[in-house]
RODO-2510 file (C-alpha; in nm, 4 decimals, decimal comma):
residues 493
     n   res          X          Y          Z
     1     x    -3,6727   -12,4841    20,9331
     2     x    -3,5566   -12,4561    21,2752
     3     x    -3,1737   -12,4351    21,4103
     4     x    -3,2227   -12,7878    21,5667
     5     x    -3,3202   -12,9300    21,1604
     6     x    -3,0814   -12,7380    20,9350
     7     x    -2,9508   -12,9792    20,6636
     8     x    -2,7900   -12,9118    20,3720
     9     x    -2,9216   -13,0406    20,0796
    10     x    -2,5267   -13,0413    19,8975
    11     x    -2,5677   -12,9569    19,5392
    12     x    -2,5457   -13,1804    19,2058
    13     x    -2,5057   -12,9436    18,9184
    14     x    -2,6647   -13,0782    18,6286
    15     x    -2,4459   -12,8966    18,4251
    16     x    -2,1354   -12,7028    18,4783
    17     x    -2,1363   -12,3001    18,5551
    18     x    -2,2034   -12,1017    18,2544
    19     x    -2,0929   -11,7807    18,3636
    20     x    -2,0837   -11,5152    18,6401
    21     x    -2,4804   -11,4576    18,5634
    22     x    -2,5929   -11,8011    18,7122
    23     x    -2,3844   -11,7374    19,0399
    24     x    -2,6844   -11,6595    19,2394
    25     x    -2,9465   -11,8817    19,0346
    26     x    -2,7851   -12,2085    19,2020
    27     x    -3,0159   -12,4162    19,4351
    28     x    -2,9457   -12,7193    19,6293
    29     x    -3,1222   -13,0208    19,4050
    30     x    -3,1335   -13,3266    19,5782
    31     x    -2,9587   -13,4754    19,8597
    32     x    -2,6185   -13,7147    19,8596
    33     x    -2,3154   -13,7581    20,1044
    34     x    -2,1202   -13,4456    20,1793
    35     x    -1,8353   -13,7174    20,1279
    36     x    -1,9216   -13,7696    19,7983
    37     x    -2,0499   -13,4307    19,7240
    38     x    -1,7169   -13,2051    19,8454
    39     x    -1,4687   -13,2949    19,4757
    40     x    -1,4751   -12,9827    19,3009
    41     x    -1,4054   -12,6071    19,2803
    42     x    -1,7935   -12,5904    19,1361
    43     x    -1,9080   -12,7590    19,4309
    44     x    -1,7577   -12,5097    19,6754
    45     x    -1,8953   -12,2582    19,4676
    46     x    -2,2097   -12,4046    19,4504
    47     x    -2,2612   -12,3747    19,7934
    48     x    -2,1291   -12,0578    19,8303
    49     x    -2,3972   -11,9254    19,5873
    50     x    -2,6364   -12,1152    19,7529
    51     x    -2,5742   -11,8818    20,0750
    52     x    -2,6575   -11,5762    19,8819
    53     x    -2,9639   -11,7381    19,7980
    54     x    -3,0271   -11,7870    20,1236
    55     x    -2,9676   -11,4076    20,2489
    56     x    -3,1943   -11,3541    19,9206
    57     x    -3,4791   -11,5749    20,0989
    58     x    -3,4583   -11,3448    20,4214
    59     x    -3,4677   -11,0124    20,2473
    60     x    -3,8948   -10,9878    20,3528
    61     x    -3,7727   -11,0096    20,6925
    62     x    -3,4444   -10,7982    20,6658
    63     x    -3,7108   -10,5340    20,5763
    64     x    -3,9194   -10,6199    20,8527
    65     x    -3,6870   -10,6595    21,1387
    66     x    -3,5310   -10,3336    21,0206
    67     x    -3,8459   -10,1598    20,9958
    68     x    -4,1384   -10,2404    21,1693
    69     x    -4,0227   -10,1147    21,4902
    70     x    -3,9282    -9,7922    21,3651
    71     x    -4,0542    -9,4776    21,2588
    72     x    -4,0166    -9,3864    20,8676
    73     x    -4,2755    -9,6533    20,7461
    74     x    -4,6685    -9,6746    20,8224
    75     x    -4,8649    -9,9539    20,8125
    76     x    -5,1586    -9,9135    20,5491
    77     x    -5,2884   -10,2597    20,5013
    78     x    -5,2419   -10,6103    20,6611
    79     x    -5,0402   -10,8178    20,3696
    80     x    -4,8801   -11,1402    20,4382
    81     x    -4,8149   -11,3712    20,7973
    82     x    -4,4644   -11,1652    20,8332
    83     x    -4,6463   -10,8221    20,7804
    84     x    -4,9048   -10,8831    21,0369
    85     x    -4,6637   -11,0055    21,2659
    86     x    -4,4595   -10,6548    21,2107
    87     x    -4,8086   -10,4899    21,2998
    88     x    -4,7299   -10,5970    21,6542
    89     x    -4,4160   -10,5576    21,6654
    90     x    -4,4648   -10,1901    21,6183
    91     x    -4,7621   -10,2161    21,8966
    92     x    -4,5286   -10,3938    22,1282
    93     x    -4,7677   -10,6691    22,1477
    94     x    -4,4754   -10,9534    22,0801
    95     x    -4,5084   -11,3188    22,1664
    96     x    -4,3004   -11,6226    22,1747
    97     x    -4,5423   -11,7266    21,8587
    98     x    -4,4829   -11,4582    21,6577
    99     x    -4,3577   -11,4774    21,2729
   100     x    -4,0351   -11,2331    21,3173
   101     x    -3,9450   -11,4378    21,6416
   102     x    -3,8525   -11,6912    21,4025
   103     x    -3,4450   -11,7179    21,3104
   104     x    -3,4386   -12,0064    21,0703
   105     x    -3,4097   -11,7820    20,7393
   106     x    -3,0348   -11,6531    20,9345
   107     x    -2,9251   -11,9850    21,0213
   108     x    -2,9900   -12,1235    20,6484
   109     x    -2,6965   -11,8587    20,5747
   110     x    -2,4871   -11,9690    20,8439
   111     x    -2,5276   -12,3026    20,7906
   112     x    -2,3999   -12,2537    20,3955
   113     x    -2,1028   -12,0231    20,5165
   114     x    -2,0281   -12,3031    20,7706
   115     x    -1,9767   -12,5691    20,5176
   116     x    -1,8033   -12,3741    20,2759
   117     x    -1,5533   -12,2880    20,5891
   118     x    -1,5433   -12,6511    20,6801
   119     x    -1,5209   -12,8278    20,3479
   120     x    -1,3850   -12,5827    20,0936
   121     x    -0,9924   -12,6260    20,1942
   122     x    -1,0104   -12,9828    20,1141
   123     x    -1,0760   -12,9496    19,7886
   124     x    -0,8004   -12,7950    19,7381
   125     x    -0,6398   -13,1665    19,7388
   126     x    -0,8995   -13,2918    19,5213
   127     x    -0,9072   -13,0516    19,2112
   128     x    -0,6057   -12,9327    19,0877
   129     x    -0,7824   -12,6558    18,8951
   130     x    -0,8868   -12,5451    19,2639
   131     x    -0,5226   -12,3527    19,3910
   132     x    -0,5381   -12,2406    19,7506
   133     x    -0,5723   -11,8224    19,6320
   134     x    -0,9424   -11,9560    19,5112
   135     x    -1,0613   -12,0686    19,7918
   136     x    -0,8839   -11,8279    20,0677
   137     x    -1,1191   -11,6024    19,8761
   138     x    -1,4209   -11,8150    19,8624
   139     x    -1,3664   -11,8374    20,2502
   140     x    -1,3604   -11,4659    20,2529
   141     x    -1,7198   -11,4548    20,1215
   142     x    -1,8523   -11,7246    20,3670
   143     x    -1,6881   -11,5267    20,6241
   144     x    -1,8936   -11,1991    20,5167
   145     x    -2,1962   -11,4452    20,4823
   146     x    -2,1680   -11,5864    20,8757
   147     x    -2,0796   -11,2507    20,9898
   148     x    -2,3523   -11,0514    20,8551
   149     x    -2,6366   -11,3335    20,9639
   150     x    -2,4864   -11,3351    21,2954
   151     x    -2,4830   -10,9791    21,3359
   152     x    -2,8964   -10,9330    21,2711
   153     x    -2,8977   -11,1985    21,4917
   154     x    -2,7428   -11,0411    21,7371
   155     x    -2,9334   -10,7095    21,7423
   156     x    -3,2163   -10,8500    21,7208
   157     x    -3,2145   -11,1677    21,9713
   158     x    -2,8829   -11,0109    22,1378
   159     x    -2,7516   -11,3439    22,2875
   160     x    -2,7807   -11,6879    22,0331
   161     x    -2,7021   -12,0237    21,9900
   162     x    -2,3268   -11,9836    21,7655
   163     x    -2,3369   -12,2388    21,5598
   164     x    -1,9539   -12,2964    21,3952
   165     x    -2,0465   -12,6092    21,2385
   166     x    -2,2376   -12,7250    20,9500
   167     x    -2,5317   -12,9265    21,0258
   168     x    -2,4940   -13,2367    20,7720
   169     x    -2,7061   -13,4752    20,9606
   170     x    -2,8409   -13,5720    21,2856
   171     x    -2,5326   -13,7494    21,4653
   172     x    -2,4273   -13,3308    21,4889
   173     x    -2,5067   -13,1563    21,8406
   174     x    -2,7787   -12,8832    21,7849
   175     x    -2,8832   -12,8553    22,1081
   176     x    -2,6444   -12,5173    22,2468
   177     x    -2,7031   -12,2616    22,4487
   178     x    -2,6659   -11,9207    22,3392
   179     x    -2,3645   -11,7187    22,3649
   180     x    -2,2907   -11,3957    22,4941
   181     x    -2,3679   -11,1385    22,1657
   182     x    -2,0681   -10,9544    22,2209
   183     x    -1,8861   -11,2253    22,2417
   184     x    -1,9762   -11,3972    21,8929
   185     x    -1,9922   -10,9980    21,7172
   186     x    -1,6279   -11,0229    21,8614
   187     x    -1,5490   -11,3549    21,6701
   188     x    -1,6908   -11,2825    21,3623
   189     x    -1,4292   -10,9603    21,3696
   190     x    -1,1871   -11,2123    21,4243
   191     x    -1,3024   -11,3863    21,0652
   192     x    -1,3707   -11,0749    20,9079
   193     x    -1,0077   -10,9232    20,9656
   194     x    -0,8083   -11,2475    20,8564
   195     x    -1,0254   -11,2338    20,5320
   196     x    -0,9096   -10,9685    20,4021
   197     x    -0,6223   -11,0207    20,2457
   198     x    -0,7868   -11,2938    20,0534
   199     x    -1,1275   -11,0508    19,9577
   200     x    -1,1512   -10,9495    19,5816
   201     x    -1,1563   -10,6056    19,5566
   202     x    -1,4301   -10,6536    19,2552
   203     x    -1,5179   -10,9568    19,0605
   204     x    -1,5433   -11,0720    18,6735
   205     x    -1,8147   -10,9279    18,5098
   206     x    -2,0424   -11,0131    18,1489
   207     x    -2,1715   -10,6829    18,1746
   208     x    -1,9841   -10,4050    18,3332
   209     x    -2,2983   -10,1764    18,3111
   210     x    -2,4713   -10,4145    18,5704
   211     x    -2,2170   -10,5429    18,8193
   212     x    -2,3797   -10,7899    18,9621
   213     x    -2,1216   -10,9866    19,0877
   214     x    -1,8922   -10,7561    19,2110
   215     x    -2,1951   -10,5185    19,4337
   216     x    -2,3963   -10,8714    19,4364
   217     x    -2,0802   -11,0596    19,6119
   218     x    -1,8776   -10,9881    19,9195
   219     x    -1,5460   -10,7643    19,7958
   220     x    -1,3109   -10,6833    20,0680
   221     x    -1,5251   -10,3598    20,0551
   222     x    -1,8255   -10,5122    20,1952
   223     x    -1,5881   -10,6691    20,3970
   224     x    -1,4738   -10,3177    20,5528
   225     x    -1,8072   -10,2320    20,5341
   226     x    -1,9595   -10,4592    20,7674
   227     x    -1,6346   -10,4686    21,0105
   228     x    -1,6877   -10,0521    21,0772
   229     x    -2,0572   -10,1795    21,1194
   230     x    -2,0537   -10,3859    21,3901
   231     x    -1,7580   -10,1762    21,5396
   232     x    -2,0134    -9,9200    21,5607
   233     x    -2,2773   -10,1378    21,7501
   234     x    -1,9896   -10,2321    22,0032
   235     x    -1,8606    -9,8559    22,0860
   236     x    -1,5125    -9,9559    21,9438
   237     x    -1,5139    -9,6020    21,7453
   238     x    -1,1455    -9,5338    21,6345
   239     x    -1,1515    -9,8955    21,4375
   240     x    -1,4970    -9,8381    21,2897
   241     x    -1,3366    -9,5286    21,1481
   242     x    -1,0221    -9,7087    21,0465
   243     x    -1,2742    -9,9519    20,8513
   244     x    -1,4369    -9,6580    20,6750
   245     x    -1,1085    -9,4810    20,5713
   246     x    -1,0453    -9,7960    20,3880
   247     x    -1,3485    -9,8223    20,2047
   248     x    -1,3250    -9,4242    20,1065
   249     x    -0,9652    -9,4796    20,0153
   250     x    -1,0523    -9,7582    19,7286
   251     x    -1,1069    -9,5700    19,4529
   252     x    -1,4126    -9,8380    19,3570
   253     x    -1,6458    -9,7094    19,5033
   254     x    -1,7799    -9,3263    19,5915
   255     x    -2,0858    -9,0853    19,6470
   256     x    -2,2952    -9,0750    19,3108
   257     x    -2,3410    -8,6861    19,2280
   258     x    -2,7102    -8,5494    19,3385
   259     x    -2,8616    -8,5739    19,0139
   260     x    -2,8101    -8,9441    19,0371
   261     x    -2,8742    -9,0291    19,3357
   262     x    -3,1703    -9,2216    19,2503
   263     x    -2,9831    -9,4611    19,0149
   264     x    -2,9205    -9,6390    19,3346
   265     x    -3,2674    -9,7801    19,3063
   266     x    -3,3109    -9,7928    18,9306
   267     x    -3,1707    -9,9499    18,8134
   268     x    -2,8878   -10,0245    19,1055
   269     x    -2,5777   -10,1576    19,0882
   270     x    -2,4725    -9,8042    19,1113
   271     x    -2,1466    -9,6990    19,1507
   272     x    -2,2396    -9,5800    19,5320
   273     x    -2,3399    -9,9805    19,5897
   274     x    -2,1027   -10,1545    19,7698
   275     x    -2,2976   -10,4678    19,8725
   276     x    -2,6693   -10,5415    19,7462
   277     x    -2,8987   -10,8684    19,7181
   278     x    -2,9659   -10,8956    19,4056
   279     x    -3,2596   -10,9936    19,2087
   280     x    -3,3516   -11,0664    18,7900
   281     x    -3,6812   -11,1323    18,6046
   282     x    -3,4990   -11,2992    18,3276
   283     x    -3,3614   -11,5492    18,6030
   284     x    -3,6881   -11,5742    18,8016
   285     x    -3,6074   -11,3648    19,0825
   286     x    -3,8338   -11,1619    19,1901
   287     x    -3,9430   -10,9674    19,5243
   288     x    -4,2843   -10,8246    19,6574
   289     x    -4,1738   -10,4421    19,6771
   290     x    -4,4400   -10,3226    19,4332
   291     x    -4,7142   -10,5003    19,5868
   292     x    -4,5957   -10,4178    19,9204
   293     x    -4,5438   -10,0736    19,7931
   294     x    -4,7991    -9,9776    19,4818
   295     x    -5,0573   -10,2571    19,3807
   296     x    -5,2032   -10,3432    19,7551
   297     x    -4,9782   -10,0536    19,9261
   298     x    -4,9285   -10,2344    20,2395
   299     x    -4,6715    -9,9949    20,4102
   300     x    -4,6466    -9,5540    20,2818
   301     x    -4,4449    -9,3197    20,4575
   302     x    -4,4918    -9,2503    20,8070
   303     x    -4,6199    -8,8786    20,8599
   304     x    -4,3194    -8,8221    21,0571
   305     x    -4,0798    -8,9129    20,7973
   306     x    -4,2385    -8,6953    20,5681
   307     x    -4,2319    -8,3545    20,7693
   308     x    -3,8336    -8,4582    20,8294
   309     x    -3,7956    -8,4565    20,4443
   310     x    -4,0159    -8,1262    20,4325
   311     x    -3,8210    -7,9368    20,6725
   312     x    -3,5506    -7,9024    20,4262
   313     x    -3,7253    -7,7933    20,1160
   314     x    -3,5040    -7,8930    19,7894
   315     x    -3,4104    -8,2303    19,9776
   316     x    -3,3459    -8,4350    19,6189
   317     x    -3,3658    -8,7683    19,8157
   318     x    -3,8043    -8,6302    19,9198
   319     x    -4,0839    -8,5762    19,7302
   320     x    -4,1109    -8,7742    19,3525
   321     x    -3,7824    -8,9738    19,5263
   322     x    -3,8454    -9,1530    19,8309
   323     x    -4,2048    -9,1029    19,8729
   324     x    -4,4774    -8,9102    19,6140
   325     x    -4,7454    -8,6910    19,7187
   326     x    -4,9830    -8,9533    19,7830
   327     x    -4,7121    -9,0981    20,0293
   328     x    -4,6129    -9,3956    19,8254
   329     x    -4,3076    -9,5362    19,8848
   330     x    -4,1482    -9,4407    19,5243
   331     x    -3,7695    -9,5366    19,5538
   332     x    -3,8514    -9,9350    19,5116
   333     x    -4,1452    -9,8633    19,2214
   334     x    -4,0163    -9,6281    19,0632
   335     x    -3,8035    -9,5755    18,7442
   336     x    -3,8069    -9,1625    18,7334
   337     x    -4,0099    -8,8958    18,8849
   338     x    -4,3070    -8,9656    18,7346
   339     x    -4,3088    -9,3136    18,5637
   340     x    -4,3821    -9,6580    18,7351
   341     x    -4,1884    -9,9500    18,7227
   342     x    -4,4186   -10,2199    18,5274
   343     x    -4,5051   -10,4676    18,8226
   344     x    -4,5491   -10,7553    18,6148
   345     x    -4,1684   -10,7884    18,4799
   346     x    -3,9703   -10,5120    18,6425
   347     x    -4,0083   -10,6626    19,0321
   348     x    -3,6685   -10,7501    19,0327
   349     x    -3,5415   -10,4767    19,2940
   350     x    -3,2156   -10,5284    19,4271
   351     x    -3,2143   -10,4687    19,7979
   352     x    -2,9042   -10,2776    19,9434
   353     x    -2,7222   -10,3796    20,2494
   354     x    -2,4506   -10,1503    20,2441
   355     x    -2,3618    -9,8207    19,9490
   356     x    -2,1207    -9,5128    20,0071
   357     x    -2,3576    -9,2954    20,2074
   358     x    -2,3266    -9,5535    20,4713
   359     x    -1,9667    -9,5430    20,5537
   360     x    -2,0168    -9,1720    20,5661
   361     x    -2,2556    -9,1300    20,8098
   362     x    -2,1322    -9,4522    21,0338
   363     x    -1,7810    -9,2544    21,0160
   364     x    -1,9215    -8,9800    21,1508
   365     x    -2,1233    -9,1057    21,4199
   366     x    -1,8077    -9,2960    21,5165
   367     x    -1,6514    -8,9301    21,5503
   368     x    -1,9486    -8,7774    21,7580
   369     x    -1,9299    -9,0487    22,0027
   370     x    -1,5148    -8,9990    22,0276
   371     x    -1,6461    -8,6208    22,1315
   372     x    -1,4722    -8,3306    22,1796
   373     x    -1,4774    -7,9690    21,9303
   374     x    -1,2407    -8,1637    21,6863
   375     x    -1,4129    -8,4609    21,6207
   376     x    -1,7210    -8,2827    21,5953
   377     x    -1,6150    -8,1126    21,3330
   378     x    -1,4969    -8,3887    21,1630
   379     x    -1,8602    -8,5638    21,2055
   380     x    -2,0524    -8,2331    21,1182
   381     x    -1,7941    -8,2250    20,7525
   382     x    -1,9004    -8,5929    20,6783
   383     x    -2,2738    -8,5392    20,7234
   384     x    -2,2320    -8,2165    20,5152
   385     x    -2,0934    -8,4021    20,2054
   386     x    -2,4341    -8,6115    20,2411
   387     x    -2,6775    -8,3051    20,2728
   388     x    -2,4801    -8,1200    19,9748
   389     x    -2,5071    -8,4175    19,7825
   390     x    -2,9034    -8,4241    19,8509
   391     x    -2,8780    -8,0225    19,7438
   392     x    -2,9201    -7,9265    20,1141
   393     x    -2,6986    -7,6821    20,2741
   394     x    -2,4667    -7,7318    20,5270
   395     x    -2,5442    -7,8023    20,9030
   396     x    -2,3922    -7,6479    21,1718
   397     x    -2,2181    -7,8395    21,4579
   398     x    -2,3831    -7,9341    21,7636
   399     x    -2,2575    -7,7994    22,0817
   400     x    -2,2529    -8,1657    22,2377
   401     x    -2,3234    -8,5673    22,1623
   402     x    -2,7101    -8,4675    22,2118
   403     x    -2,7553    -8,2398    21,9655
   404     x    -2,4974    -8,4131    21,7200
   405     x    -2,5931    -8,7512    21,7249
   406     x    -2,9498    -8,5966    21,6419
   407     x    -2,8751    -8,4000    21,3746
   408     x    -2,6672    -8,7211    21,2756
   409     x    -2,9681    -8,9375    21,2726
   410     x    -3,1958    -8,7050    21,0856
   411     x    -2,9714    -8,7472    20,8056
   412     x    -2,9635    -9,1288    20,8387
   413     x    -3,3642    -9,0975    20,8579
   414     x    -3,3769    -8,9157    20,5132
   415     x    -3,0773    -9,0954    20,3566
   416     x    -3,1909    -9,5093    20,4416
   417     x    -3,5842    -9,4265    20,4273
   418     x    -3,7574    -9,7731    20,3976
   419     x    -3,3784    -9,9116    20,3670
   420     x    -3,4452   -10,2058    20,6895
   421     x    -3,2027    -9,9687    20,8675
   422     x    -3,4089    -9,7240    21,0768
   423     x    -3,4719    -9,9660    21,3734
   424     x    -3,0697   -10,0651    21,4411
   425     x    -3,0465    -9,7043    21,4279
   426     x    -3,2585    -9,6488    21,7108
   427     x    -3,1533    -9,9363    21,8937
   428     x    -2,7659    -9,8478    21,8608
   429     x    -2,8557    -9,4612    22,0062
   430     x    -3,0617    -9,6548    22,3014
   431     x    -2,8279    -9,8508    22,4582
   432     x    -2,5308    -9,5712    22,4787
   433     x    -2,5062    -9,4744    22,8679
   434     x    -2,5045    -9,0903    22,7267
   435     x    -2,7180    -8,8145    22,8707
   436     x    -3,0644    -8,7757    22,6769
   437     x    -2,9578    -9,1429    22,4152
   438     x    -3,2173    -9,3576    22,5673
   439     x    -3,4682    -9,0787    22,6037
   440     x    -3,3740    -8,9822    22,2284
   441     x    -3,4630    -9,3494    22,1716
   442     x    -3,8125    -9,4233    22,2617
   443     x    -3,9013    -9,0800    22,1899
   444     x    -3,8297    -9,1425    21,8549
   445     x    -3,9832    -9,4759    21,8562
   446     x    -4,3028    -9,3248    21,9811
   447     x    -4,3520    -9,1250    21,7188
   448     x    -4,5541    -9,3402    21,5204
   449     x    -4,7285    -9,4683    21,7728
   450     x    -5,1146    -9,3980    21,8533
   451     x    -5,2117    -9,1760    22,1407
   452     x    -5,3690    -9,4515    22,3272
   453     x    -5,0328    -9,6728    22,2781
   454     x    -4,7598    -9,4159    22,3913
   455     x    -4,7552    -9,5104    22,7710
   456     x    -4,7649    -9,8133    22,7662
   457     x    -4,4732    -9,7687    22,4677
   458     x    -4,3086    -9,5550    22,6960
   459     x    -4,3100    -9,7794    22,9910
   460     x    -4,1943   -10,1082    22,8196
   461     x    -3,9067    -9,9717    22,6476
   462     x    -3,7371    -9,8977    23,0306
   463     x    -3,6437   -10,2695    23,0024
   464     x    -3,3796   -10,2919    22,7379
   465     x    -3,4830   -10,6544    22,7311
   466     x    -3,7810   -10,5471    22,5491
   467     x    -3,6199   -10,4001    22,2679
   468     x    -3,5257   -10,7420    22,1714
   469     x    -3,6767   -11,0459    22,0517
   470     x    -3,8035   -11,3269    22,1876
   471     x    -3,6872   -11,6383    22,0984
   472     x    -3,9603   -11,8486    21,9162
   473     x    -4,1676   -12,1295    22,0920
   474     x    -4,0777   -12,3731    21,8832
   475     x    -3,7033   -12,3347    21,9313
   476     x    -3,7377   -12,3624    22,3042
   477     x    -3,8866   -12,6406    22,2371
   478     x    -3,6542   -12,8407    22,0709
   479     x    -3,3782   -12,6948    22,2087
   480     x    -3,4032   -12,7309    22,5977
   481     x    -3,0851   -12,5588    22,6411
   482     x    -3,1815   -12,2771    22,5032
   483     x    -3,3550   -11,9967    22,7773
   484     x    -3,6147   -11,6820    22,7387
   485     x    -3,5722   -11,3212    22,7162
   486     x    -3,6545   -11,2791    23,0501
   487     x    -3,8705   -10,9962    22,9421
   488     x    -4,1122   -11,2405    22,7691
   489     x    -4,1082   -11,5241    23,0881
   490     x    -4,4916   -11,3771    23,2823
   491     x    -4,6826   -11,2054    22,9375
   492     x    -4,9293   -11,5157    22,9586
   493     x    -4,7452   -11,6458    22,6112
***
């Protein structure tokens, strides 16, 4: 499904909404007129849902993008079309034709959060059980839907078509240039901000033991979340740390205690979770973490992620947590130390976008960029609270950014293992004009790679237009406005 033939396929419930549990089971049925189709406070729902399910049909290559170009996870066997095309991504053998190139699977969620924007407010005039509060905070959620696609867009493409309108059928324009990254990242602040006043701080629940609606929807803490997020990725440091106070301050959400720190895996929803796709067997939703991970053990853990987890012995978040002995990747198969999830009903993993440990460390990386003795000491406290937590003691400040913002990434390293996060990591160090960043970068990147591979690594990394995407073939070719990562113009594609 390519930008240029997004259609939304508007949703006829057969029957009305249940409850809270089939939020994220809806599915657009069969096509009619958005005129005929936009009546009813279900119907904006409806297609609200729908983007979740969306985000939920992207989460192979949220994994992917985020990992395949890093460091913590090895390649062990060739799986599906996406997990070969990861394979050379991590070799820096990347074509126009290749699998991740493609951007569809972000667009579906844009397009969703699009129509909900467009269409939801006049509804209002249509169902009088639909009041105005409603949907302000329905439009809060589409907002967090746009903004988050458009960020991974973003870092991983850097400049994109921004697409602000729904695409109902084919009198509307497709063909657009990109725009400036900044520029959109910007805009979607713009959304994100005005949303929350709106933003729930936590939605109704059938089962407060599993909260899947309020860590399975976007709160006003997600929304924080992502705004000190993509503050980070733009340098704009004292508001990313404005956006983190708030979600700290909210009393709903907090650091789980060590002992439980696996509970953020199994079985999720944790307390620490601010914002996680979520999956259920009983609904049919499942994911391909334990064959990825345990029955055909396509990725383990990188032997460099494992000697950063053994040079703290006692790290609780290590050994019969993240990874086991034979370097399986235990946090997403298993259910304790020692026991296995059961892969033929149990491969309903949720997948976590954001959780407390986050807004920790992004806080204080926010405060080692700031610089200067106080602010380092204020980063050096944060990361602290996450080491204690993981029954490591403290570390002790860095004399400058350097040696900080390392220390500072270790911790992300150990804390987000296998978590999609590990390449935006890198990428976000890299392109800071700081002393040592960008050789921090692809030194770190290199680490997984083979001996024969590091050169010409090395060498292709100089060109920051390499450390993004290129845009897919077939997008240039239906979109003719649309023009290459110059990087990828003369490599014969």
């Amino acid at each position: 499904m390519k930008i240029s033939k997004i259609f939304i396929s508007f949703i006829m419930l057969a029957t009305s909404f249940v409850s809270c549990d089939d939020y994220l089971t809806v599915l657009p049925e069969n096509n009619q007129s958005m005129y005929d189709y936009w009546k009813t406070k279900e119907e904006v729902e409806a297609v609200l849902g729908a983007g979740y399910v969306k985000l939920r049909d992207a989460q192979e290559y949220l994994f992917l993008w985020g990992e395949a170009r890093g460091n913590g996870v090895l390649f062990y066997n060739d799986g599906s079309d996406g997990e070969k095309a990861a394979k050379k991504l991590r070799q820096m053998e990347i074509l126009e034709t290749n699998a991740l190139a493609k951007w569809d699977k972000l667009y579906a969620v844009i397009n969703m959060a699009n129509s909900v924007i467009k269409y939801g407010p006049d509804v209002v005039d249509r169902d009088e059980s639909f009041n105005v509060n409603v949907m302000h905070s329905y439009l809060s959620e589409a907002y967090f839907q746009r903004a988050l696609a458009y960020f991974y867009l973003v870092r991983l493409w850097k400049d994109v078509p921004f697409v602000k309108e729904p695409y109902v059928d084919d009198s509307a324009p497709y063909m657009l240039a990109a725009t400036d990254g900044n520029t959109i990242l910007e805009s979607c602040l713009t959304d994100l901000y005005s949303a929350l006043d709106a933003a729930k701080e936590v939605f109704p629940e059938t089962d407060n033991e599993n909260p899947i609606n309020t860590k399975g929807r976007a709160t006003k803490w997600a929304i924080y979340s992502l705004i000190a997020d993509i503050q980070l990725w733009l340098g704009d440091y004292d508001n990313c740390i404005s956006a983190c106070e708030s979600v700290m301050n909210s009393n709903r959400v907090g650091l789980l205690n060590g002992t439980l720190w696996f509970s953020n895996f199994y079985p999720g929803n944790s307390n620490e979770s601010i914002f996680e796709i979520q999956y259920s067997y009983s609904l049919s939703q499942t994911n391909s973490f334990l064959s990825w991970f345990y029955t055909n053990i396509n990725y383990t853990i990188s032997p460099y992620m494992q000697e950063l987890y053994e040079q703290n012995q006692g790290d609780i978040r290590g050994l019969d947590a993240s990874y086991t002995e034979d370097l399986l990747i235990w946090k997403y198969i298993g259910i304790s130390a020692s026991t296995a999830r059961n892969s033929s009903q149990q491969n309903d993993q949720n997948w976590i976008i954001y959780r407390m440990a986050d807004i920790y460390l992004m806080e204080a990386e926010a405060y080692i960029m700031k610089g200067g003795e106080e602010n380092m000491s204020k980063a050096i406290d944060l990361i602290n609270d996450i080491r204690n937590r993981a029954g490591l003691v403290d570390e002790n400040a860095g004399t400058n950014q350097l040696d900080m913002i390392k220390i500072l990434l270790a911790e992300r390293q150990r804390e987000f293992f296998a978590e999609g996060k590990n390449w935006f990591d890198l990428m976000r160090i890299g392109k800071r004009d700081v002393d040592g960043f960008k050789n921090l970068f692809i030194d770190e990147v290199l680490q997984v790679a083979s001996a024969s591979n590091k050169g010409m690594i090395r060498a292709k990394l100089e060109d920051e237009n390499s450390r993004y995407l290129p845009i897919h073939a077939d997008e240039l070719l239906v979109n003719t406005l649309l023009e290459q990562n110059p990087y990828y113009l003369n490599l014969g594609n």
